[in-house]
N, C-alpha and C positions, 0 to 999 in steps of 0.2 A: 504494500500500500504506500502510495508515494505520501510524503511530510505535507503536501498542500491540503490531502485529499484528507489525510489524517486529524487536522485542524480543524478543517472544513466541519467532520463529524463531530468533534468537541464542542466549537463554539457555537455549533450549530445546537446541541443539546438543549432541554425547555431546560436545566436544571441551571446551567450557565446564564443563560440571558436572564431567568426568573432572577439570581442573584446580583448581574449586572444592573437591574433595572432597582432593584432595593437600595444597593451602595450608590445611585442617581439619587434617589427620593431619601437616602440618610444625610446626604451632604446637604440639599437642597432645606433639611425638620433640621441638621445643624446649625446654618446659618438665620435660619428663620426664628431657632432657639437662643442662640446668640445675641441676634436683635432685641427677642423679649426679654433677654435678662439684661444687657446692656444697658437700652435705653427706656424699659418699662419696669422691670421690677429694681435694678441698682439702685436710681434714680431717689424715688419714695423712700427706700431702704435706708439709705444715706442720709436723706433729709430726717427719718426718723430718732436716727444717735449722732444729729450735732451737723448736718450738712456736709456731713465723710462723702468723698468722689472718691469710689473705690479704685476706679480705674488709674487715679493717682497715687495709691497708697505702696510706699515702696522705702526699705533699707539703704541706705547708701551706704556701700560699704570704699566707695574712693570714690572722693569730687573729681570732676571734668578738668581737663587741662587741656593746654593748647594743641596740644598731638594726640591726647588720647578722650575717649568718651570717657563717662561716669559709669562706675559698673554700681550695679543695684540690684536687690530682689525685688521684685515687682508681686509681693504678695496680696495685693490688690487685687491686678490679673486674676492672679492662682484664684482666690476668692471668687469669681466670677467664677472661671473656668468651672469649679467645684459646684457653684449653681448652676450651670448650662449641665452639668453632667446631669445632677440631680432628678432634673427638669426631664431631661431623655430617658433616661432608666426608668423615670416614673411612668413615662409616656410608653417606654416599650411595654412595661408591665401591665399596663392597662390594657392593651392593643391582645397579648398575649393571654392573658387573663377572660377578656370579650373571647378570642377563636375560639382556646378550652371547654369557655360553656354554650360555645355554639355545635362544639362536636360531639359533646356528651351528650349522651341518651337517654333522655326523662324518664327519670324515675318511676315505677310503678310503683303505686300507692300502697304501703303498709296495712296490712291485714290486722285488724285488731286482736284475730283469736285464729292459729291456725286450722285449718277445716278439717274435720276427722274424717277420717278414712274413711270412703262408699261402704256400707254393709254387703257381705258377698250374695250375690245373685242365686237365687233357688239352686241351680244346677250345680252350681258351684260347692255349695252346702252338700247337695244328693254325690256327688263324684267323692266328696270329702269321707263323707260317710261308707260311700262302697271301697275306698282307699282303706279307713280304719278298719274294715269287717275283713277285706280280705288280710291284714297285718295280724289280725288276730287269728284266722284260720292258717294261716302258715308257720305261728308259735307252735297249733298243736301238733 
């Protein structure tokens, strides 16, 4: 089988594109999640302990000079970052959570009192009886 044709059968697969198209619409719930933490829920957030701008919130660990930048921890960021994940995680587990009890299969409704057993049918009782009579004439 030539390498073209080999490919060809791979990406061609539903399992391939089904997962191509998901890591599309992850990047696309990323950025969109990013936005809402950014500049919808940071925002409030901030203004709630003091007018903190997270997104400026950072360690200096050496000032700026004329050759070199200021290196920093930008735990601010991180802070965000840690809400955008948040935010996803929750969003997949809802998503995942909805399919589970879409594919589960409704429960049958609980019996109050298990049902006893049918009582055996006449014939059933008459063959029982010609069973024990002959058990008996074969002791003697």
């Amino acid at each position: 089988m030539s390498f073209l044709k080999e490919f060809k059968e791979f990406a061609m697969k539903g399992n391939v594109i089904d997962m191509a198209v998901g890591v599309i619409i992850g990047a696309a719930f990323g950025k969109i999640t990013t936005s809402l933490v950014g500049d919808v829920i940071m925002p409030p957030l901030g203004l709630l302990i003091g007018g903190v701008d997270f997104s400026q919130l950072a360690i200096t660990l050496k000032e700026a000079s004329e050759a070199d930048p200021a290196v920093v921890i930008a735990y601010g960021k991180f802070i965000q970052t840690l809400v955008d994940f948040l935010i996803i995680a929750f969003a997949v587990f809802l998503g995942i959570k909805t399919v589970n009890r879409l594919k589960r299969e409704p429960e049958a409704p609980a019996a109050a009192e298990p049902e006893a057993p049918p009582a055996p049918s006449s014939e059933e009782v008459l063959l029982s009886e010609i069973r024990d009579l002959l058990k008996e004439q074969s002791k003697r």
